[in-house]
C-alpha positions as CSV (number, residue, x, y, z in Angstrom):
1,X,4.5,-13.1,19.6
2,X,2.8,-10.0,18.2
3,X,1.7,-9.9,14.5
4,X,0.7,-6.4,12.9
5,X,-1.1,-6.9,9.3
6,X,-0.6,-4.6,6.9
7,X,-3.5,-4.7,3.9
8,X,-2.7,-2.7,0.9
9,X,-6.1,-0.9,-0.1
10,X,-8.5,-1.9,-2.9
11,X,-8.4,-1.0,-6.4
12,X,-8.8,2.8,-7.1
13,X,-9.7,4.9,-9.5
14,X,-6.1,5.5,-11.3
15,X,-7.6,6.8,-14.7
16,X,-10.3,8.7,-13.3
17,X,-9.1,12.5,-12.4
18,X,-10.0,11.4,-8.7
19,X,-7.4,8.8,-8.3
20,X,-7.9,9.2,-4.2
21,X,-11.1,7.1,-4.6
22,X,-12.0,3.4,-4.4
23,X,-13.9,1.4,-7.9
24,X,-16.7,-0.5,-7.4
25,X,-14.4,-3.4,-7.8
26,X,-12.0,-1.9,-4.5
27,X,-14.9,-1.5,-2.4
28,X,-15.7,-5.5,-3.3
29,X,-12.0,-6.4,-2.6
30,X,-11.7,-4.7,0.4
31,X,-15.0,-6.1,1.6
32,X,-13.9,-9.6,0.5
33,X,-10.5,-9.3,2.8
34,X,-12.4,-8.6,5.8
35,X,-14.6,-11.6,5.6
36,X,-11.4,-13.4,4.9
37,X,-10.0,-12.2,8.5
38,X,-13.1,-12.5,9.9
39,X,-12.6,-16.6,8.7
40,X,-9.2,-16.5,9.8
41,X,-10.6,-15.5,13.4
42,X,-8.1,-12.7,13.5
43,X,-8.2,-10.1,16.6
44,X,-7.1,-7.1,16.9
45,X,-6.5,-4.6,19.4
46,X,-5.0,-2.0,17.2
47,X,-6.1,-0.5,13.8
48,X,-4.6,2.0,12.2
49,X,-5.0,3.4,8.6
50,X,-2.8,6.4,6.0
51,X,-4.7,9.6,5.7
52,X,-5.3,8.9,2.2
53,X,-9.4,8.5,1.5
54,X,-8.0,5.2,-0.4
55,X,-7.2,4.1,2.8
56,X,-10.2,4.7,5.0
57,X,-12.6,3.6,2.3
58,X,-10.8,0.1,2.5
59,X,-10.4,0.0,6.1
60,X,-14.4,0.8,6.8
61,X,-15.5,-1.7,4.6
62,X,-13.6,-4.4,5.8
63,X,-13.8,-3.4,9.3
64,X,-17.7,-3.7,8.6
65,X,-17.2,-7.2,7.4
66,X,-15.1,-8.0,10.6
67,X,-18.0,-6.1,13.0
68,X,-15.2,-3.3,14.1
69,X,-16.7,-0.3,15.6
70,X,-13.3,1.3,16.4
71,X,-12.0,3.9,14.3
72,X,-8.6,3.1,12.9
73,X,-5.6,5.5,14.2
74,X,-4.5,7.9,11.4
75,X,-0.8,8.8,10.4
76,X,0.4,10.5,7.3
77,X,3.8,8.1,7.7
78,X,1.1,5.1,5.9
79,X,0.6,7.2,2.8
80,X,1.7,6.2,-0.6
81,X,4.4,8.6,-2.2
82,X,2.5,11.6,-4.3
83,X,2.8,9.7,-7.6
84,X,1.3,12.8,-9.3
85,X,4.7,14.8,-7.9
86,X,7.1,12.3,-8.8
87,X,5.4,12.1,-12.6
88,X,5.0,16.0,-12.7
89,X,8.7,16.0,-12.1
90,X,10.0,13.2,-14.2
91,X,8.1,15.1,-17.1
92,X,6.6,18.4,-16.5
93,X,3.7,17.8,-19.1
94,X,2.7,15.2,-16.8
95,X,1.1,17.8,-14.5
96,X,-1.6,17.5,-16.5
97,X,-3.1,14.5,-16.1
98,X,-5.0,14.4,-19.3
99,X,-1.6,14.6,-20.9
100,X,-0.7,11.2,-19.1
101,X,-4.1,10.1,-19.7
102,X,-3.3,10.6,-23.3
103,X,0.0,9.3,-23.5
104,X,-1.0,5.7,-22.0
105,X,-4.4,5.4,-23.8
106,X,-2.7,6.0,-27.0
107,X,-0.3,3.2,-26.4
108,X,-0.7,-0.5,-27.8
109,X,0.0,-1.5,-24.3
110,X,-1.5,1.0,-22.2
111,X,-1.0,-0.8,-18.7
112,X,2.7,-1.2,-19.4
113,X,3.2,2.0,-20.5
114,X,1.8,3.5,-17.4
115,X,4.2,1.3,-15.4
116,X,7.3,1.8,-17.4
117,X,6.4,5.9,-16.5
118,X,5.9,5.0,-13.2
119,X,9.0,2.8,-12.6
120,X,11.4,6.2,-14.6
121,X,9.5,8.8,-11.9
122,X,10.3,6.2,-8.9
123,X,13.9,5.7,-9.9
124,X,14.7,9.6,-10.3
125,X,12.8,10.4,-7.0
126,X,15.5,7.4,-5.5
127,X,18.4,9.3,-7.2
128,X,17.2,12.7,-5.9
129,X,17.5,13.9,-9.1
130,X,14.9,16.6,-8.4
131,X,13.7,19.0,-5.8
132,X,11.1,16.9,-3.8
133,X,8.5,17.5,-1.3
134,X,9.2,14.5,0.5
135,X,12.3,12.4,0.2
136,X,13.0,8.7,-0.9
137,X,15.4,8.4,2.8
138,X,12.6,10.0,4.6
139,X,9.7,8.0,3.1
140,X,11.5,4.7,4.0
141,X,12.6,5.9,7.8
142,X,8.6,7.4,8.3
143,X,7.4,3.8,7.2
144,X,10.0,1.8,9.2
145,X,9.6,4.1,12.3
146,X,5.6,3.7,12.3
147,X,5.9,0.3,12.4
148,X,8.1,0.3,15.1
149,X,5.7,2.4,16.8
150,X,2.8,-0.1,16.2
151,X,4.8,-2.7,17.8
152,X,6.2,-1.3,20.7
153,X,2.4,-0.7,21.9
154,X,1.4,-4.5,21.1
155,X,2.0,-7.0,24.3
156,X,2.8,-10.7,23.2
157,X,-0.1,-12.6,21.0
158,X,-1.5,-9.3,20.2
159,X,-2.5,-8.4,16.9
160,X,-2.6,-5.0,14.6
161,X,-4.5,-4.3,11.5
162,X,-2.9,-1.8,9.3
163,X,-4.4,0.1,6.0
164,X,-1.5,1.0,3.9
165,X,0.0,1.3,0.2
166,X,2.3,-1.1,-1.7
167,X,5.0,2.1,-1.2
168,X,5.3,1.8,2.3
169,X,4.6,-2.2,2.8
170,X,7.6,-2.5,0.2
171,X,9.6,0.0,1.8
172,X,9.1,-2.1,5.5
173,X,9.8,-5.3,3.6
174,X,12.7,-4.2,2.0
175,X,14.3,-3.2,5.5
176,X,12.8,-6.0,7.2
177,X,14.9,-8.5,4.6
178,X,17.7,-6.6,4.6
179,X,17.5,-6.0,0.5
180,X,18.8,-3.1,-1.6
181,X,17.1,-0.1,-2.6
182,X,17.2,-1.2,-6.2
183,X,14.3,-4.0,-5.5
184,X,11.9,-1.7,-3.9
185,X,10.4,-1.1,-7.5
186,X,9.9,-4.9,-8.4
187,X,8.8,-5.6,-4.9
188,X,6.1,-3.0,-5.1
189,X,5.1,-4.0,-8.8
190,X,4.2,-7.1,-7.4
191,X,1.6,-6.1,-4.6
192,X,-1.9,-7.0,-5.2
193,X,-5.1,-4.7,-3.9
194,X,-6.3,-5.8,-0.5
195,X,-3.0,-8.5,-0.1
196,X,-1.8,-9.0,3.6
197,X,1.9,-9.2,4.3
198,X,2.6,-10.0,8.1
199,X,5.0,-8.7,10.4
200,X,6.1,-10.6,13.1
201,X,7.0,-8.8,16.6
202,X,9.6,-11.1,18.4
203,X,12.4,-10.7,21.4
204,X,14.9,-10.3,18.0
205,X,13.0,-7.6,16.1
206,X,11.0,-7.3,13.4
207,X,10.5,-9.7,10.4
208,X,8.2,-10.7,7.7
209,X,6.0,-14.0,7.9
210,X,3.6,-13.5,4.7
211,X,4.2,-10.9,2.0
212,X,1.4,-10.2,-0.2
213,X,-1.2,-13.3,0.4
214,X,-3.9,-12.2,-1.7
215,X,-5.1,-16.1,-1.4
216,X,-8.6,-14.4,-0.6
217,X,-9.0,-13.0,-3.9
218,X,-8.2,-16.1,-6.1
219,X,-11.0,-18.2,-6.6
220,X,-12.1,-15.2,-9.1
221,X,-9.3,-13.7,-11.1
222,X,-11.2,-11.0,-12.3
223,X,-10.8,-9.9,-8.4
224,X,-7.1,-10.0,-8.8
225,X,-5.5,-6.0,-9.3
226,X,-2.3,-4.3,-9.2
227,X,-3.6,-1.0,-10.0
């Protein structure tokens, strides 16, 4: 039985005009989860990563920690929707980010704030209400179909480490379980930075095993991000 392991990437820099870029505390988590699968004695004959810098930041540093020379295969279909699009269309001020930045800081609750925008943008782009560059049916089906392609190139006992977002990981999780659009926002809200959730490759398909294990991260909570 094949297993493909798909790590959500570290902390970045959400309040920071270059969101596309890993904190001092990402490039610590995502260190941190390769020596956890370097522990675990995981091997892998396939890595692959999104496009996103995000993504190739976490995946160097904890391929480093696992002494991985290979470079990880690269596909757009592991990026994380444009959050800045979806925002931009939900409320046009939004464009500009120091508008956002503003609106949040200003806030009692800044954090919740931020994910009460977040959650409104998500569920128009779901309802198509607007013109979009990428779609919510076509985000799922580019997820679901790169993992599909991922396992149909792993032989039995064969592993796969994949760099990713909560988007797609929740998207594949959501189709793996069989659950409704409708919990795709509270499955994603619940992802941790660097978390692993496993999918097994079996004779009947595909299935989850783990879904977000961030067990690496808790004997410091301050390690412990959503955002």
């Amino acid at each position: 039985m094949a297993l493909i392991y798909l790590v959500r990437h570290g902390q970045a820099s959400f309040f920071n005009s270059d969101y596309d870029k890993l904190t001092e505390l990402g490039i610590q988590q995502s260190k941190i989860v390769g020596r956890a699968l370097e522990e675990r004695k995981l091997y892998a004959s396939l890595f692959a990563s999104g496009s996103l810098y995000r993504h190739q930041e976490t995946a160097n540093h904890c391929l480093n920690e696992l002494g991985v020379k290979d470079e990880p295969a690269i596909s757009n279909n592991w990026n994380e929707y444009d959050h800045i699009e979806l925002l931009s269309k939900f409320n046009p001020e939004y464009a500009n980010f120091s508008k956002l930045n503003n609106d949040i800081r200003s806030h009692p609750a800044p954090l919740k704030k931020l994910q009460d925008i977040l959650n409104q943008s998500i569920s128009d782009w779901m309802d198509n209400k607007h013109d979009y560059s990428l779609s919510w049916q076509d985000f799922k089906e580019n997820a679901w179909i790169e993992l599909e392609n991922i396992a149909a190139s792993l032989s039995s006992r064969e592993n796969a480490l994949v760099f990713t977002s909560g988007g797609p990981i929740s998207a594949i999780v959501m189709k793996a379980m069989k659950l409704q659009d409708e919990q795709f926002i509270d499955l994603q809200n619940r992802i941790i930075n660097t978390s692993i959730t496993k999918i097994l490759v079996g004779k009947s398909g595909l299935s989850v095993s783990t879904y977000n294990d961030y067990s690496h991260l808790e004997h410091d909570f301050g390690l412990v991000t959503y955002r």
